[in-house]
ROMARRO-662754 format. One record per residue: residue in three letters; x, y, z of N, C-alpha, C, O in turn; chain. Coordinates in steps of 0.02 Angstrom, whole numbers, always signed. Example, Ala and Ser with C-alpha at 12.3 -4.5 7.8 and 13.67 -1.06 7.14 Angstrom:
% residues 2
(atom "ALA" (+660 -284 +390) (+615 -225 +390) (+660 -165 +390) (+712 -166 +423) "A") (atom "SER" (+642 -112 +354) (+684 -53 +357) (+645 +2 +394) (+670 +57 +402) "A") 
***
This chain:
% residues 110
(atom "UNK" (+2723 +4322 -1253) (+2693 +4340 -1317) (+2663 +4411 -1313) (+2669 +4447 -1363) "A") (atom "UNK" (+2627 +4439 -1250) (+2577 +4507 -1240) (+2665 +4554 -1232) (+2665 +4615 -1225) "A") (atom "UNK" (+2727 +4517 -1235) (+2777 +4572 -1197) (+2794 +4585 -1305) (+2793 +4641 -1331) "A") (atom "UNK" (+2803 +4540 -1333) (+2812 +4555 -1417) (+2768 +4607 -1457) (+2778 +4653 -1496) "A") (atom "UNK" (+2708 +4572 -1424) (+2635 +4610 -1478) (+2656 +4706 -1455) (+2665 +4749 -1499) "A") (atom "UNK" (+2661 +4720 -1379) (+2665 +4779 -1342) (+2741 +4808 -1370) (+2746 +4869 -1375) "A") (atom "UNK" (+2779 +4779 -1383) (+2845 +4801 -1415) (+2843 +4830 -1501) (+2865 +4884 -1521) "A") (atom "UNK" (+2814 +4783 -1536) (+2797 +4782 -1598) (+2744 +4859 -1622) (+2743 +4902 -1666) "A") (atom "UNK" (+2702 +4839 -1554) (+2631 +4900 -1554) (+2687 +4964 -1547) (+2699 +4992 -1600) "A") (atom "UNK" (+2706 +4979 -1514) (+2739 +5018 -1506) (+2795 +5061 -1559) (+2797 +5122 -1564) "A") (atom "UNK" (+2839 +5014 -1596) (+2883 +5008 -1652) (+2836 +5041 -1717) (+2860 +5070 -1765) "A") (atom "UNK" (+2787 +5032 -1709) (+2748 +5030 -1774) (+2745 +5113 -1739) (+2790 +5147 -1761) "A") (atom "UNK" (+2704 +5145 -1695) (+2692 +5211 -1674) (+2746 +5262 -1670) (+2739 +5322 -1678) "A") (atom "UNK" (+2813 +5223 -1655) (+2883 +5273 -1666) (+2911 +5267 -1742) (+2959 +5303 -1754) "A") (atom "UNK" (+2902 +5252 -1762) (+2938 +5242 -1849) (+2911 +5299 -1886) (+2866 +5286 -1926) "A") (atom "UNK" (+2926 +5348 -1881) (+2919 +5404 -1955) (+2899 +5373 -2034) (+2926 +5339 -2078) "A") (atom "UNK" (+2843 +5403 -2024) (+2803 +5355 -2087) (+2825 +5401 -2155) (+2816 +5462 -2157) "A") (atom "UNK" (+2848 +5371 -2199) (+2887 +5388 -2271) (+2849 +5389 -2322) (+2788 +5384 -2318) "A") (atom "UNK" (+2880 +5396 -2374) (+2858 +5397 -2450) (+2839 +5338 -2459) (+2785 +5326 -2486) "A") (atom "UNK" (+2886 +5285 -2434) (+2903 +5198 -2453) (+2825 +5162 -2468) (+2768 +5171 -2447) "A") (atom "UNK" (+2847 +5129 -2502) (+2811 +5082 -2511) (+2784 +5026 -2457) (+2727 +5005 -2445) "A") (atom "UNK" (+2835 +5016 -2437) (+2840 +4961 -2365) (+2821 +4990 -2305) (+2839 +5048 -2293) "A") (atom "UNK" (+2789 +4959 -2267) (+2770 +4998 -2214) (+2806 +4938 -2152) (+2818 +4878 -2159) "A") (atom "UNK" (+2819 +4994 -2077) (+2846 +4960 -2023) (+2812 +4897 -2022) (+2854 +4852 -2025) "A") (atom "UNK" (+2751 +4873 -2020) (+2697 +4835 -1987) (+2725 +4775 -2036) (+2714 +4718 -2018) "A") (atom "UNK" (+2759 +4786 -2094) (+2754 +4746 -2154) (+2837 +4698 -2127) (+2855 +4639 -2128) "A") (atom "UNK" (+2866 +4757 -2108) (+2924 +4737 -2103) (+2941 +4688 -2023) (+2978 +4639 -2019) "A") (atom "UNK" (+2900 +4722 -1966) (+2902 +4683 -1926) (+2870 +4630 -1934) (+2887 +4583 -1899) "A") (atom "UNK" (+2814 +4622 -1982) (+2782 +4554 -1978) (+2823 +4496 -2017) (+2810 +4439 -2000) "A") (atom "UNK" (+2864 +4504 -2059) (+2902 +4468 -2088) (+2960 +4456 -2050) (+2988 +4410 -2080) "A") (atom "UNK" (+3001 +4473 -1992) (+3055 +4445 -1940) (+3009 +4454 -1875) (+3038 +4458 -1821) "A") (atom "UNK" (+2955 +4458 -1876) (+2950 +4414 -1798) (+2951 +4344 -1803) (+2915 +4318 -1761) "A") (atom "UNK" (+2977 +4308 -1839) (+2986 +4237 -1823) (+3065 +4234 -1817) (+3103 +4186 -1820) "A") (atom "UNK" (+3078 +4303 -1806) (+3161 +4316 -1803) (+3176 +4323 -1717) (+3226 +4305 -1685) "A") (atom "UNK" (+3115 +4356 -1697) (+3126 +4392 -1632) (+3156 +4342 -1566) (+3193 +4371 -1526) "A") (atom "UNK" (+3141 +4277 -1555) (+3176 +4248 -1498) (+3261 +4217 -1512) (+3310 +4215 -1474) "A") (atom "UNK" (+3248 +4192 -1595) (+3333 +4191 -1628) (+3360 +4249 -1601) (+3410 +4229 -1570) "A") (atom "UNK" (+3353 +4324 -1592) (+3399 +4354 -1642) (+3406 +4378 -1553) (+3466 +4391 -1547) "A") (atom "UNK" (+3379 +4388 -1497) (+3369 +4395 -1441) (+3424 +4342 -1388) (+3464 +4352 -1343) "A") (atom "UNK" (+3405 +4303 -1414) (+3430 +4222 -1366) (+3446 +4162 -1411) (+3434 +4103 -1399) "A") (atom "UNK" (+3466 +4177 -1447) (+3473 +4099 -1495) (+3536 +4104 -1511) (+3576 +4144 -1487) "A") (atom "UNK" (+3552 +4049 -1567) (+3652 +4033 -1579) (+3643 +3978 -1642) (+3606 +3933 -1661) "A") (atom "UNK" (+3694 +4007 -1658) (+3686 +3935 -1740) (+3661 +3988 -1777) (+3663 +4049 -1771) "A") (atom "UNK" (+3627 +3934 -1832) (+3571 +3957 -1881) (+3506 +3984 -1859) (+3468 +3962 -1816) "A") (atom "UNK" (+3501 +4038 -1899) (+3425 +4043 -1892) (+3380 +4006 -1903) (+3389 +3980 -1958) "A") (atom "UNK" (+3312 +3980 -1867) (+3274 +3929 -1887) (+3233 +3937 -1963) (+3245 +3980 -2006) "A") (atom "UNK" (+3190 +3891 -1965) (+3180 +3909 -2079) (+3136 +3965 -2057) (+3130 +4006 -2102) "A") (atom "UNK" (+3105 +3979 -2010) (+3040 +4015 -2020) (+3046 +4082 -2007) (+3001 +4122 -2019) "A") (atom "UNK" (+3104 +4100 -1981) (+3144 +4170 -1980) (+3163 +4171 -2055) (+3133 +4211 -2091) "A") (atom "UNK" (+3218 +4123 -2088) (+3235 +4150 -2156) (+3197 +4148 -2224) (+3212 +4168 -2280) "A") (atom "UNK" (+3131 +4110 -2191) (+3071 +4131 -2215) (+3063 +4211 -2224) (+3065 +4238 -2280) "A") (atom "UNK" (+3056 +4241 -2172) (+3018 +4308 -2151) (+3063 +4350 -2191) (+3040 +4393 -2227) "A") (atom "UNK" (+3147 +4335 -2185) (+3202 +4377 -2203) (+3196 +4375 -2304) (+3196 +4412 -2354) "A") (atom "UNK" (+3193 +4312 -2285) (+3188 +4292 -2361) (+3111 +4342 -2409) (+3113 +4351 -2470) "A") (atom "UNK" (+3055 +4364 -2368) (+2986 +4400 -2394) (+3017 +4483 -2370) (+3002 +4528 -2409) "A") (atom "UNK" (+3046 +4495 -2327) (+3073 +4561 -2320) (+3104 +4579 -2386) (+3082 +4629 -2415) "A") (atom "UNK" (+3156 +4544 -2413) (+3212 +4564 -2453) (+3196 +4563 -2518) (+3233 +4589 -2559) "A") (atom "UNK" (+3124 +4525 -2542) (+3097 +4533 -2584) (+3066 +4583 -2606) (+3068 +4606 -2663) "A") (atom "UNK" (+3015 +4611 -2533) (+2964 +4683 -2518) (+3023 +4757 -2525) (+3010 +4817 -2531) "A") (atom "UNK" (+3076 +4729 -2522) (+3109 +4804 -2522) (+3144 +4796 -2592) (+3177 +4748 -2611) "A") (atom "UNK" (+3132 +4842 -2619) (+3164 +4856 -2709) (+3163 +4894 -2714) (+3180 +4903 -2772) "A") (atom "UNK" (+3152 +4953 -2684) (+3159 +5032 -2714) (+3212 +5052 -2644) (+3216 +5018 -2593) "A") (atom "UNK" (+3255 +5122 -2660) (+3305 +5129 -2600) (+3269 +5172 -2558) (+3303 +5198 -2514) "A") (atom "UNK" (+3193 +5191 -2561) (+3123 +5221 -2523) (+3128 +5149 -2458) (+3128 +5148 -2397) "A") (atom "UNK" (+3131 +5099 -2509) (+3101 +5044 -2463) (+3123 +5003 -2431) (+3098 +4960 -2394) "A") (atom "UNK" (+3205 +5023 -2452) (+3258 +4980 -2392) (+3277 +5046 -2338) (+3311 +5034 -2288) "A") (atom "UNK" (+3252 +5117 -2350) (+3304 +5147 -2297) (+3219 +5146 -2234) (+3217 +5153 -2173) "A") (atom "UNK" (+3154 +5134 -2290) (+3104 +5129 -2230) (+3111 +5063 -2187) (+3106 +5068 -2126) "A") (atom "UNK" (+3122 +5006 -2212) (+3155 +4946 -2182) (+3215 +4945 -2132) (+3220 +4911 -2080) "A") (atom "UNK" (+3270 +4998 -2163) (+3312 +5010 -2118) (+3306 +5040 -2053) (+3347 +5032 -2007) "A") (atom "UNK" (+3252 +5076 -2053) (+3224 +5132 -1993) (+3180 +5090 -1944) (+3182 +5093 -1882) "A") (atom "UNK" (+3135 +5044 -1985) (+3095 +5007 -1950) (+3152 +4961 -1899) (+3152 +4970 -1838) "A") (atom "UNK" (+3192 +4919 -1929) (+3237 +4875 -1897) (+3274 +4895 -1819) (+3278 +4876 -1760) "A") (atom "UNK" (+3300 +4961 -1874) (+3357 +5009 -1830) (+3308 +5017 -1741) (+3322 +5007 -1682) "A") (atom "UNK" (+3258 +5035 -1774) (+3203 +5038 -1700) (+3202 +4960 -1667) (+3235 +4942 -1618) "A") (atom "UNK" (+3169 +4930 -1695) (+3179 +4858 -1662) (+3246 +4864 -1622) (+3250 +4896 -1570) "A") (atom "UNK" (+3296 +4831 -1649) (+3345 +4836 -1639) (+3374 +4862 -1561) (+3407 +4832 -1518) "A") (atom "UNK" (+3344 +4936 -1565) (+3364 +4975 -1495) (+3326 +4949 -1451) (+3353 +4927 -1401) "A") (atom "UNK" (+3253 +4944 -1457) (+3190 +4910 -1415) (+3194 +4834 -1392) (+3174 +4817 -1336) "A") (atom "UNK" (+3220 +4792 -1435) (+3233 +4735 -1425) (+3313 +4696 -1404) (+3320 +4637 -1387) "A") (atom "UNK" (+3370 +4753 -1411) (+3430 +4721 -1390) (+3457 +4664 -1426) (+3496 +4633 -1390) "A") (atom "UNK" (+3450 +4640 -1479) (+3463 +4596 -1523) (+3555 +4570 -1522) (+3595 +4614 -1538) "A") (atom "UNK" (+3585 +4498 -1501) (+3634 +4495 -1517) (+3677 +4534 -1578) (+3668 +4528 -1639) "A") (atom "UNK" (+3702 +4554 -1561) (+3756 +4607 -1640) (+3779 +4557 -1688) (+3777 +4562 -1749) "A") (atom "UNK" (+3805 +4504 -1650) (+3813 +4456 -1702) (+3785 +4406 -1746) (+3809 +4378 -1795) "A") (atom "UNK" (+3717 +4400 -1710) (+3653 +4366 -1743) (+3644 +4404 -1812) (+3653 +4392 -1871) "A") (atom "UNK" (+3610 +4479 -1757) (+3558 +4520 -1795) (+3610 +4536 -1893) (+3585 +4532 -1949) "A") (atom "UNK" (+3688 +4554 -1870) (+3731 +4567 -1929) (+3714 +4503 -1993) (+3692 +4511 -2050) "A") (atom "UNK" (+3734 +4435 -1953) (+3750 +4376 -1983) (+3680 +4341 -2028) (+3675 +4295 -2070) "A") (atom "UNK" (+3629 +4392 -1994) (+3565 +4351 -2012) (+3542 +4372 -2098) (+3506 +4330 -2124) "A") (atom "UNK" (+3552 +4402 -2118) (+3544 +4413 -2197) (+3601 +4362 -2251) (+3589 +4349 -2310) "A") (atom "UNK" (+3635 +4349 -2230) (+3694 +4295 -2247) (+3668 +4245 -2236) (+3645 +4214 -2284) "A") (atom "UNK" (+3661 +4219 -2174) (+3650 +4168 -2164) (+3568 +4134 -2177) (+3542 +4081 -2160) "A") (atom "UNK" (+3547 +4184 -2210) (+3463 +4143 -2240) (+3476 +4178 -2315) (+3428 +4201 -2345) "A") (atom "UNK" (+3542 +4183 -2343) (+3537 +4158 -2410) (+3518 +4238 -2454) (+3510 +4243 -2515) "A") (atom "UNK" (+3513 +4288 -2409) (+3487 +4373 -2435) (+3514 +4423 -2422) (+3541 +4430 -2367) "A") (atom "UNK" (+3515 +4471 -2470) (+3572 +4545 -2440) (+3502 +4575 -2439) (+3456 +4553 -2475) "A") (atom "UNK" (+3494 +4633 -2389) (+3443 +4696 -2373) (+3486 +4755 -2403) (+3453 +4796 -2435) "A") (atom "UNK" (+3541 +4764 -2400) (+3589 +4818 -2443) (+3595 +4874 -2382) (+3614 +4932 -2388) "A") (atom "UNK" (+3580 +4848 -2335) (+3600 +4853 -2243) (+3596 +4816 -2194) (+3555 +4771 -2187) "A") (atom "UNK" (+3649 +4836 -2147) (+3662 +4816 -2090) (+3599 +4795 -2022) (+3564 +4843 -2006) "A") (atom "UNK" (+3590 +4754 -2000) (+3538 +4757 -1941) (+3568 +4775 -1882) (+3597 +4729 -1853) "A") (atom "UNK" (+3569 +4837 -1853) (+3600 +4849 -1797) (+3538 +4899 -1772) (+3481 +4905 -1794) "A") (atom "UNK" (+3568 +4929 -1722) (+3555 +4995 -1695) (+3565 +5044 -1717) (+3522 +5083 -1738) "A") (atom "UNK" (+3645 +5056 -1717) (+3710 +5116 -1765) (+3697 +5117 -1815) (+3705 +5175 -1835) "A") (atom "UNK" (+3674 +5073 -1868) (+3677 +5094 -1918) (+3643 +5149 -1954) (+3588 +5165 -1930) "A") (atom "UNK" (+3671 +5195 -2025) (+3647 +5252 -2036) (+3608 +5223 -2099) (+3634 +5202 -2150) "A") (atom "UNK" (+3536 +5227 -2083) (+3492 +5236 -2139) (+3495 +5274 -2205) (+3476 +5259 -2262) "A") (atom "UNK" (+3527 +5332 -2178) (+3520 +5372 -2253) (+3558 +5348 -2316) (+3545 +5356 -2376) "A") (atom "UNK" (+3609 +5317 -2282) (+3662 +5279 -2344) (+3654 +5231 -2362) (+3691 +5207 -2404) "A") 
***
């Protein structure tokens, strides 16, 4: 748990803070119930991840606030090593589009 909080702490201090509305802290707090799925898990995501996914995709409505979402992730992402096929599948599979990709590679600006 002190190895998440120290990852997260961190994520929040590298993220280039924007115009957006949404802030990193907002966005990581809504998929850390993502973080051991999207790391080590298989199947479905459990409800309390597509919970979090499901309050993310709501919080982002302006394209300020999905490419700050996108940046936040994109960081996770590199920091945390996230299956590619989880992290992709996981907006589908809890029922929500973000109007991006969860990877690493992916380009925010578009």
């Amino acid at each position: 748990m002190m190895l998440v909080i120290t990852i997260v702490s961190l994520l929040m201090l590298s993220v280039p803070s924007t115009n957006a509305a949404i802030s990193c802290s907002t966005v990581i707090q809504d998929v850390r119930p993502c973080v051991s799925y999207l790391t080590s898990g298989n199947g479905m995501p459990p409800a309390a991840c597509c919970s979090g996914a499901k309050a993310l995709a709501a919080a982002v409505t302006s394209t300020a606030d999905k490419r700050a979402a996108c940046s936040c992730l994109q960081s996770a992402a590199r920091s945390l090593n996230p299956k590619p096929a989880l992290a992709q599948s996981l907006p589908g599979n809890c029922g929500i589009s973000l109007g991006f990709t969860i990877s690493a590679n992916v380009d925010c600006t578009k």
